[in-house]
C-alpha positions in Angstrom: 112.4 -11.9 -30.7 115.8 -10.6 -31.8 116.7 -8.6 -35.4 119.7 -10.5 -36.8 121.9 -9.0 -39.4 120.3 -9.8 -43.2 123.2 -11.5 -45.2 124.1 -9.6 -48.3 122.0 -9.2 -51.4 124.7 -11.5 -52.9 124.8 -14.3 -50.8 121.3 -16.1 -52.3 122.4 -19.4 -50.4 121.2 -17.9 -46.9 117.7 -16.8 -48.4 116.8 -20.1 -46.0 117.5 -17.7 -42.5 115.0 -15.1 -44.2 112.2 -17.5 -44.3 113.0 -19.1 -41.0 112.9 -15.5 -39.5 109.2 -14.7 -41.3 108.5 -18.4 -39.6 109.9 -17.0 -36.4 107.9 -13.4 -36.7 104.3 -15.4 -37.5 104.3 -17.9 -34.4 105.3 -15.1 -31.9 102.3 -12.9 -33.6 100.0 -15.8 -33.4 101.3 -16.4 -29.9 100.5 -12.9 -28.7 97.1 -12.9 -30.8 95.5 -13.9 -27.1 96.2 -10.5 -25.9 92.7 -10.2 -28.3 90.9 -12.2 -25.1 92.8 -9.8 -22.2 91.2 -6.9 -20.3 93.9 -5.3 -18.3 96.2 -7.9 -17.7 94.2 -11.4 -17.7 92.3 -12.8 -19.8 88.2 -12.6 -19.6 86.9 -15.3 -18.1 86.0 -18.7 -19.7 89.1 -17.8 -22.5 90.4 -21.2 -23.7 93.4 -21.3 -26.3 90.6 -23.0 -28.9 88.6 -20.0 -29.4 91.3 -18.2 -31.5 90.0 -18.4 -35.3 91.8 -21.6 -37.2 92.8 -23.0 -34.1 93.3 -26.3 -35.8 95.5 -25.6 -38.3 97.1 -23.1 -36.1 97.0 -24.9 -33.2 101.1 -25.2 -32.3 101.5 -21.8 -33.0 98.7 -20.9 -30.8 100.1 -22.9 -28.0 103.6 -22.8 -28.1 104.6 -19.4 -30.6 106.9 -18.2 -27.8 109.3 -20.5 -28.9 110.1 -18.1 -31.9 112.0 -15.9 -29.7 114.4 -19.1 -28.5 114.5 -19.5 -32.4 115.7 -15.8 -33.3 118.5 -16.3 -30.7 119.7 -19.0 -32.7 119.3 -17.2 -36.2 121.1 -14.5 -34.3 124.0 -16.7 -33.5 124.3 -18.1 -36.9 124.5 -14.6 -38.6 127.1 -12.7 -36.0 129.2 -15.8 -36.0 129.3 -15.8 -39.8 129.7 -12.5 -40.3 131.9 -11.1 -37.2 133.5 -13.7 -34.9 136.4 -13.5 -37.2 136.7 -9.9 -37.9 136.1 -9.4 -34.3 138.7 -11.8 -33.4 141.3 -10.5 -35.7 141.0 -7.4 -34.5 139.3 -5.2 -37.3 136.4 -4.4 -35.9 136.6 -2.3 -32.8 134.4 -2.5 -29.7 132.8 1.2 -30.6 132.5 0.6 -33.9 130.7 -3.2 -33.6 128.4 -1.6 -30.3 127.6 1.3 -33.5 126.6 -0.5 -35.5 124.2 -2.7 -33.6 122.5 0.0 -32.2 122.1 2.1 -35.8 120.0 -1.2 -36.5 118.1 -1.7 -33.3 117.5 1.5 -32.0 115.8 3.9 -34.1 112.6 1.5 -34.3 113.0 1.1 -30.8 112.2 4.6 -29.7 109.7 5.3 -32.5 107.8 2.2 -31.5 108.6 3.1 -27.1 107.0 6.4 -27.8 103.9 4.9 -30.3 102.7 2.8 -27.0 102.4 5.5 -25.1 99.2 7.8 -26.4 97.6 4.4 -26.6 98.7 3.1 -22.9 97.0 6.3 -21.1 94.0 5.8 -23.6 93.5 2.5 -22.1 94.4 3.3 -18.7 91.8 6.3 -18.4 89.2 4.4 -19.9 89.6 1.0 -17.7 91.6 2.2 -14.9 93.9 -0.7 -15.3 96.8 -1.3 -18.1 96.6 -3.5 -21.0 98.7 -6.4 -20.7 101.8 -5.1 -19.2 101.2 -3.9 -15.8 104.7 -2.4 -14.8 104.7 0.9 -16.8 106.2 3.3 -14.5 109.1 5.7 -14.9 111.8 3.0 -13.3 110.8 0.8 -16.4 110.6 3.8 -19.2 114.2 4.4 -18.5 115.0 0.9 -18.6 112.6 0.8 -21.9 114.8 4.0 -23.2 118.1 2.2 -22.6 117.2 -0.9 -24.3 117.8 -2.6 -21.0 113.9 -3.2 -19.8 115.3 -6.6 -18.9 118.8 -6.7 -17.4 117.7 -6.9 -14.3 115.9 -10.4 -15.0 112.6 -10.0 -12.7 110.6 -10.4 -15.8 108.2 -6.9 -15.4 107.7 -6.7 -18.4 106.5 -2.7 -19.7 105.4 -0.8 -22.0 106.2 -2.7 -25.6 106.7 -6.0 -23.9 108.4 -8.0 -26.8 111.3 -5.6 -26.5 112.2 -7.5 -24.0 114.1 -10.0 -26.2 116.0 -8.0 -27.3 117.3 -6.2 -24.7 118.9 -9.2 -23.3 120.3 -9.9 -26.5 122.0 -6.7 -26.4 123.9 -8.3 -23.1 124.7 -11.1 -25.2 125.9 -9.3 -27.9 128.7 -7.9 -25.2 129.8 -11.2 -24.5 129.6 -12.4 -27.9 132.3 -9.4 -28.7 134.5 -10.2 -26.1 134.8 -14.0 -26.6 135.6 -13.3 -30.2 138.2 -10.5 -29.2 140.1 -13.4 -27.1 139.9 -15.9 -29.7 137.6 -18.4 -28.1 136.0 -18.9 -31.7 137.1 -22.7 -32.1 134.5 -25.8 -32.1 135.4 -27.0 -28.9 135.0 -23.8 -27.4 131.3 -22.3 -28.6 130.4 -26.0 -27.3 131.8 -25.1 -23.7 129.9 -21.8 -23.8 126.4 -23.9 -25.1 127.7 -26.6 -21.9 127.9 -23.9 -19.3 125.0 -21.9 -20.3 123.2 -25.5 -20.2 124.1 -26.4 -17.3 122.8 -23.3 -15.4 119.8 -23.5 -16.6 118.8 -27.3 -15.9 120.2 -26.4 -12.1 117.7 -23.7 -12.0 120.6 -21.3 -10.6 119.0 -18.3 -12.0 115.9 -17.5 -14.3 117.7 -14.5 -15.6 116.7 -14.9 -19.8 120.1 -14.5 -20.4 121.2 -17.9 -19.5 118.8 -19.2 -22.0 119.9 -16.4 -25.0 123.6 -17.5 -24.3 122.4 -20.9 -24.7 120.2 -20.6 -28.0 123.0 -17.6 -29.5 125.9 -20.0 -29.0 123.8 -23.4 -30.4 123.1 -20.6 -33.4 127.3 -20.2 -33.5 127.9 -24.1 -33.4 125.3 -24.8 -36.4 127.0 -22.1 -38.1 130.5 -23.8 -38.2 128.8 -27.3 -39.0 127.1 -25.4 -41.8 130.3 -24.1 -42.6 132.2 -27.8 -42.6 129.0 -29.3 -44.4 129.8 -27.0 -47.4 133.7 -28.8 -47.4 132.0 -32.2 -48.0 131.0 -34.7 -50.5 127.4 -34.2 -51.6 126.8 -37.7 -50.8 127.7 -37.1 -47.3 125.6 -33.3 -47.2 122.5 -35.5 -48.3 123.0 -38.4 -45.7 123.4 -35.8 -42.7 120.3 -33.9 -44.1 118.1 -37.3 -44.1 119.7 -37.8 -40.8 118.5 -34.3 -39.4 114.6 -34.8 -41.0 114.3 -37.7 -39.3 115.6 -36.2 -36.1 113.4 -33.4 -36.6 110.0 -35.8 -37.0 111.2 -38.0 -34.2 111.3 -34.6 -31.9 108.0 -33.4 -33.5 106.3 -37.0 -32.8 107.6 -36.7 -28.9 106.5 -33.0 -28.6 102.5 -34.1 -29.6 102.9 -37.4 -27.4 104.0 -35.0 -24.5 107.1 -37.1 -24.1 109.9 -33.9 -24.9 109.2 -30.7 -23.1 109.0 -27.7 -25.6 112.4 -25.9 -25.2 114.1 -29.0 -26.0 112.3 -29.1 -29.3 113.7 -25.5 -29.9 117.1 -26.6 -29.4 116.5 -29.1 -31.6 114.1 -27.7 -34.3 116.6 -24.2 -34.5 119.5 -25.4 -36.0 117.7 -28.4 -38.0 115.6 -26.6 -39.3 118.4 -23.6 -40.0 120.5 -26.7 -41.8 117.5 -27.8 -44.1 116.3 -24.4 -45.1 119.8 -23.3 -46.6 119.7 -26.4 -48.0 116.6 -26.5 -50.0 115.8 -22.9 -50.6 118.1 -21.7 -53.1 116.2 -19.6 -55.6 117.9 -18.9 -58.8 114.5 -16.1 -59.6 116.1 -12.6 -58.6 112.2 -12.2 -58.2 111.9 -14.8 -55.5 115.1 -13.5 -53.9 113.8 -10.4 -53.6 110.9 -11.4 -52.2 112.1 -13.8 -49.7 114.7 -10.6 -48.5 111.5 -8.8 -48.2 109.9 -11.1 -45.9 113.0 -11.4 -43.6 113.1 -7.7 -43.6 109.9 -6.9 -42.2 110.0 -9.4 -39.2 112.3 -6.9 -36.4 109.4 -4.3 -37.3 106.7 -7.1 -37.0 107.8 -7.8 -34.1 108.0 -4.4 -32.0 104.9 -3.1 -34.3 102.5 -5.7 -32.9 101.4 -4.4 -30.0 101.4 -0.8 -30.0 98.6 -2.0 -33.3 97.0 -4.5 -30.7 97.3 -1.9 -27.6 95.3 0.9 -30.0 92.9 -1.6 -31.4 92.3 -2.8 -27.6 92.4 0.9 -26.9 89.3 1.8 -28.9 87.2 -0.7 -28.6 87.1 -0.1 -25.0 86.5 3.6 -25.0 84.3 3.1 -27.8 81.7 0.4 -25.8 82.2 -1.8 -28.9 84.2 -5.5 -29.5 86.4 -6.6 -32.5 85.3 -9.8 -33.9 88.4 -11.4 -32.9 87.3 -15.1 -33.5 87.0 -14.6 -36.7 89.5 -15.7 -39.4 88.8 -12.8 -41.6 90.4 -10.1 -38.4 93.5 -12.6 -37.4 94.2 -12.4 -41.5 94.0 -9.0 -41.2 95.5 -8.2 -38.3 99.0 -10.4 -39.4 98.4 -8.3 -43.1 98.2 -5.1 -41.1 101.2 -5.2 -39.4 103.8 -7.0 -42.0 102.5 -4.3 -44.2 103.3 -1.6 -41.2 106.6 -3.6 -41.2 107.4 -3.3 -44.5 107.1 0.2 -44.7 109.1 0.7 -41.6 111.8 -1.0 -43.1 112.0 1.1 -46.1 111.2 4.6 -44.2 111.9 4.4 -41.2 114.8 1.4 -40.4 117.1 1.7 -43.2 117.1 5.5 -43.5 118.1 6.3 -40.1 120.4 3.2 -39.9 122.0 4.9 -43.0 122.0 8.6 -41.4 123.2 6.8 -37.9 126.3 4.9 -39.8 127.6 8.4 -41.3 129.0 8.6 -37.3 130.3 5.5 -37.2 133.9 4.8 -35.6 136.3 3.3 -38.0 
């Protein structure tokens, strides 16, 4: 799960993205809630995906919440390629200063949320004699963790705070993202030749590095983007039509998705940018309340996401050294456990994130 740039106070017409993210942030929680049925790294025996409280109504999320992270990519795309491909491309933002700033945002939680794991890990690991969940925690992979680069390498050993994992890849995009923009390869027919390639290597099974698929997902996130961008040049008749056009293409997908007739990831590349196109176009709030509130939701979901499990790792942590169990199938804890940590979340954002972002920026090259 990635941590886009938020748009601007100002620009209330993207409030859509920050609902989309919170979306994003909930499925990859509910996704990960199963690590609530592991001891060490598999789950107990006899675990089926139905015993996790509201499976019904939760049931997709439950299932197939991983998809979030193919969904980030995409917000991720939209954002950098609305906010810098220009810039980039004309030259006024410079290499340092664009690698500064994404690392004043990404970093600082990052290593608060590295170290956090690690009390809890040896808790765990004394008590059990095994690690909890991620099994590759050595000093090869702390460094890796430390760089932000646990998964450059692409053998998917995943460590210490697993989900960081996104986002280190989408670090490497971020590199190429910069240096397609500083050649000028910013045009339509060119972010479709990236989204082409980056196909095509993946349906040829070439490689299972993540990155092919983040280069995929970033770029489709870049192409909705400039069709967002040409939708807004249009008649309003024509805006509605292609919106009509895109809900039905969204419940057609949905419909072959239950009738196991379209394999997940192609619903993500479908759902991310249809969904991205009818969220900006229906949540428009004209309460500075709601604004605010909606901004508030999209900030807390890069904390959500690294917060997670360190809070699951600790719970897991206790109950084991403890001789006790958390009544995990039950609604009441998965209610509190998502409360828990988007209030965590929250109050990272606002101590911890934009603070140190702010401190970090003073040393920012111009």
């Amino acid at each position: 799960m990635t941590a886009p740039q938020t748009a601007p106070r100002h620009e209330a017409a993207l409030l859509g993205l920050e609902v989309l993210r919170f979306v994003c942030a909930v499925s990859v929680l509910l996704w990960h809630y199963q690590h609530f049925f592991v001891f060490g790294a598999a789950h107990v025996a006899g675990f089926t995906p139905a015993q996790q409280p509201l499976y019904g109504p939760l049931k997709p999320f439950y299932e197939a919440g991983w998809l979030g992270v193919q969904t980030f990519w995409c917000l991720s795309g939209f954002i950098f390629f609305w906010k810098y491909a220009q810039p980039v491309a004309q030259g006024q933002v410079s290499a340092a200063r664009f690698a500064w700033l994404r690392f004043s945002r990404l970093y600082p939680l990052h290593l608060v949320t590295l170290l956090a794991v690690l009390p809890g890990l040896f808790w765990y690991r004394h008590t059990n004699g095994v690690d909890f969940v991620y099994s590759h925690n050595d000093w090869p992979h702390f460094l890796l963790q430390l760089g932000l680069a646990s998964d450059w390498p692409g053998r998917n050993e995943w460590s210490f705070n697993g989900p960081i994992w996104s986002i280190s890849v989408e670090v490497l995009v971020y590199g190429l993202f910069f240096a397609l923009c500083r050649l000028g390869l910013t045009r339509l027919w060119q972010v479709l030749a990236v989204i082409g390639v980056a196909g095509a290597v993946y349906a040829s099974k070439r490689t299972e590095h993540p990155i092919v698929l983040c280069v995929f997902f970033f770029y489709l996130g870049a192409l909705t983007q400039l069709g967002h961008a040409w939708l807004a040049t249009q008649s309003a008749a024509l805006r509605r039509t292609l919106l009509v056009l895109a809900t039905v293409a969204l419940a057609a997908g949905t419909a072959l998705l239950w009738a196991g007739r379209l394999k997940p990831m192609f619903y993500a590349a479908l759902l991310s940018p249809v969904a991205i196109w009818l969220l900006l176009a229906t949540v428009q709030p004209a309460s500075k309340r709601v604004q605010a509130t909606l901004e508030t939701l999209g900030h807390t979901t890069y904390a959500s996401y690294l917060l997670h499990f360190p809070v699951q790792l600790t719970l897991m942590a206790a109950a084991t050294a403890g001789g006790f169990s958390w009544p995990v199938q039950e609604a009441w804890f998965l209610l509190a456990f998502l409360g828990g940590v988007f209030t965590l979340a929250a109050l990272s954002y606002r101590r911890l994130e934009v603070p140190a972002q702010a401190w970090l920026r003073r040393f920012s090259p111009r």
